[in-house]
C-alpha positions, -999 to +999 in steps of 0.1 A: +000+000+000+012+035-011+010+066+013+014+099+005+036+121+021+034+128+059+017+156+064+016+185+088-005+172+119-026+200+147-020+174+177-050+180+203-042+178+238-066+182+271-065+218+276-077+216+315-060+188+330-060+182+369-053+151+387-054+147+426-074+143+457-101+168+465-109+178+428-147+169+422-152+201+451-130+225+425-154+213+394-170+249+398-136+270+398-121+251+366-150+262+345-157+294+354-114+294+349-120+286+313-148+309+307-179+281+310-211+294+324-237+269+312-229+228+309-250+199+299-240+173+323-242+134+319-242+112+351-231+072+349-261+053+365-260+053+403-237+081+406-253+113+410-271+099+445-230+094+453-219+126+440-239+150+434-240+171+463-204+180+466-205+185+423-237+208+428-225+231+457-189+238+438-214+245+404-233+270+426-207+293+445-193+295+408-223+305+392-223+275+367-260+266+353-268+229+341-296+232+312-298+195+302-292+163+328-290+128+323-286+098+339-265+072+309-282+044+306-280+037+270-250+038+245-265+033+212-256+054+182-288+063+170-301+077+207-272+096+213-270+110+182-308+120+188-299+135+226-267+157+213-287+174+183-317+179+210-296+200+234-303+236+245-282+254+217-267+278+250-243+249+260-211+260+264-195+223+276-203+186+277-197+172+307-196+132+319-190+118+351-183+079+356-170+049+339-172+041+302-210+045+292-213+077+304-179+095+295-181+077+259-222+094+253-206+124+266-179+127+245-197+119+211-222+146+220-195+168+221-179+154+190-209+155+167-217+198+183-180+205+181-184+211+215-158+209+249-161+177+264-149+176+301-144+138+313-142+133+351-135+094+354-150+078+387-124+045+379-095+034+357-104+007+341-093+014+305-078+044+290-113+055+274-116+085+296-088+101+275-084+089+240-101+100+210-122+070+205-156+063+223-175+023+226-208+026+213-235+002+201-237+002+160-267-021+147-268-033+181-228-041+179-202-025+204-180-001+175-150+020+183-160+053+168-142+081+159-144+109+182-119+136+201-097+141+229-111+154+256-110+195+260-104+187+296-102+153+321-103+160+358-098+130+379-099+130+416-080+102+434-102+106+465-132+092+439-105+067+425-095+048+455-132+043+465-135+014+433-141-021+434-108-044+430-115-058+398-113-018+378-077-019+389-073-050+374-091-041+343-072-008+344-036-026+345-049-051+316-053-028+296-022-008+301+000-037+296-017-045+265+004-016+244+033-042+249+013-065+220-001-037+204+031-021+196+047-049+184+013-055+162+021-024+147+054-020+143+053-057+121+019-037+104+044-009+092+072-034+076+046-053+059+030-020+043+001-024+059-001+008+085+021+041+090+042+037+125+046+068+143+079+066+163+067+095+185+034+083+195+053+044+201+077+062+224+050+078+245+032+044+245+062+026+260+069+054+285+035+055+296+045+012+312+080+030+326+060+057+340+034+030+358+059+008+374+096+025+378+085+039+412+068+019+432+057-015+448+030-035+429+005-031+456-028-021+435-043-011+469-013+020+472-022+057+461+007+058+441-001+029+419-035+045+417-017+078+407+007+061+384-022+039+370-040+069+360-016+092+347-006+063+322-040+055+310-038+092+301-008+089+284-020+062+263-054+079+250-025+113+242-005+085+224-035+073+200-042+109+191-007+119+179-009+087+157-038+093+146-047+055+151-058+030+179-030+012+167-003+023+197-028+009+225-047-017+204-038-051+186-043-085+188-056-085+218-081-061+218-092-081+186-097-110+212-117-089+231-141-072+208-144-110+202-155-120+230-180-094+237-196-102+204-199-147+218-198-145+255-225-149+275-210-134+303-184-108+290-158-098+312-144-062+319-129-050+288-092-046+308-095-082+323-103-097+287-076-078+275-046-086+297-051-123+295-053-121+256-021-098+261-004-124+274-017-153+252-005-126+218+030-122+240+038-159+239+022-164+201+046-132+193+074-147+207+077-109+224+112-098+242+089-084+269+068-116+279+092-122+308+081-089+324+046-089+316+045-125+329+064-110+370+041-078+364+008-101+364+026-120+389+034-093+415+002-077+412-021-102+417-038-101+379-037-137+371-050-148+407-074-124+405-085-140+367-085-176+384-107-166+404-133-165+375-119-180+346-133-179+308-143-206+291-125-226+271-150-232+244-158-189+243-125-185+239-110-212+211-151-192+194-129-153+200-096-168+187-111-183+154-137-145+150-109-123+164-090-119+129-118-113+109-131-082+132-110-054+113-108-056+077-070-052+062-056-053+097-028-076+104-015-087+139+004-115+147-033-134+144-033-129+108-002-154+105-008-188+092-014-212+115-020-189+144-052-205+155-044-235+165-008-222+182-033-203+203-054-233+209-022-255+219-006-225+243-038-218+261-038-260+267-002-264+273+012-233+289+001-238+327-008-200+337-034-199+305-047-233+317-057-220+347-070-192+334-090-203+307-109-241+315-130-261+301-169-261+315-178-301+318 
């Protein structure tokens, strides 16, 4: 395939950025700082009973007027679509508060109005909350669509540290999974087949230095939590400067959009991930499989899998769709005989045996 000549890029970055404890309570003071007055505000199911009184009394000492509210409880194309071109035309920002449903409805609205869309992430479970992609339902399908980076992403640790185990986990998973996706993309680019971007590849492997240079690998400590987050926000800067998915997304997350599409029971997208991130490791014969393998190890990922494995039939189903999901899109699953070195690793290889098992 023949490209034409690079051209000159406008790289977007979040324009209000503030990470730390005690930030929800400053919501108020960071608009008003950048000159919004009147927001349409969309809440994650459950969470405005949690949070709204400390967002409400910051929005009113600064003045800041919500015309349109909404609780997100739907995702699909076709309703947000319908709720964006529906909104009062006054709006000065989009914002969402929560995990993925209601920060990706957010931010289409504010991709389809041209709008600033503010995400304030209640966990880190996948680098969503700052990439320029959002997970929607197409034809009753979950589609990565196109959308743009966030004008601004405030995340308050205080919030963070309140979530369940398992976002963590799903968080780290999908971290770990630019190791695959790199190498994916960098074997894409010799083969013709995609343009690598040695920028954006650099700030995807700085953003794995950045998560685990410092500290222990207790999931449970602030600073992982810290480091976890400013990573995951690294990554989604990473996709925009190439332009692509392709510096946090590969093989893997072809297993994964997989098994959403067969499972009856999907796992977290982060947990699906990982353990397909190690599976594309070991199939890519990967000079970093040694160090994703201690980084599971040490933080309790794989245990934490065990604990609720998948199913061996699902999977062997993903492995066999997962190439087929993106059209002219080669990873190290579009090599010949790929299929069944999956099927004999996750049978052989004891730490995907116990994490994939057959239901009798």
């Amino acid at each position: 395939m023949a490209y034409l000549p690079y051209p000159n890029k406008q790289i977007n970055i979040p324009y209000l950025l503030k990470i730390g404890e005690g930030k929800l309570p400053k919501m108020g003071r960071y608009l008003v700082d950048k000159n919004f007055n009147n927001i349409a505000l969309f809440w994650g199911e459950g969470l405005e009973a949690v949070f709204g009184e400390v967002l409400n009394k910051s929005l009113q000492t600064y003045g800041i007027n919500i015309l349109y509210k909404q609780e997100v409880r739907f995702i699909n194309i076709e309703e947000v679509t319908k709720v964006a071109f529906n909104l009062p035309n006054n709006i000065e920002a989009i914002i969402g508060i929560g995990g993925g449903k209601a920060l990706d409805f957010a931010k289409y609205c504010g991709y389809l109005l041209k709008m600033p869309f503010i995400s304030v992430p209640t966990s880190t479970s996948n680098d969503g909350f700052c990439s320029p992609n959002c997970s929607l339902l197409v034809d009753g399908r979950r589609k990565s669509v196109k959308a743009g980076i966030p004008f601004g992403v405030v995340i308050d640790l205080d919030i963070i540290k309140r979530c369940p185990q398992v976002y963590f986990y799903s968080g780290l998973g999908d971290m770990m999974s630019k190791i695959t996706a790199l190498w994916d993309w960098k074997k894409a680019s010799q083969k013709g087949m995609a343009r690598y971007n040695d920028f954006s590849a650099l700030m995807a492997y700085n953003s794995l230095d950045l998560l685990f240079i410092k500290h222990s690998f207790d999931i449970n400590s602030t600073e992982f939590q810290r480091s976890l987050t400013n990573s995951l926000l690294i990554s989604g800067i990473a996709m925009e400067i190439a332009g692509t998915s392709r510096p946090a997304s590969g093989s893997e997350h072809l297993i994964s959009h997989a098994l959403d599409a067969i499972s009856k029971y999907p796992k977290m997208h982060g947990l699906q991930v990982g353990v397909a991130t190690y599976l594309c490791a070991l199939l890519q014969e990967n000079s970093s499989v040694e160090n994703l393998r201690e980084v599971f190890f040490k933080t309790g990922f794989f245990e934490f899998v065990k604990q609720n494995p998948f199913d061996y039939h699902e999977y062997v189903d993903a492995l066999r769709m997962a190439p087929s999901i993106k059209q002219d899109y080669y990873t190290v699953l579009s090599e010949k005989d790929m299929f069944q070195r999956a099927v004999n690793l996750i049978e052989r290889d004891d730490i995907l045996s116990s994490l994939i098992k057959k239901s009798f």
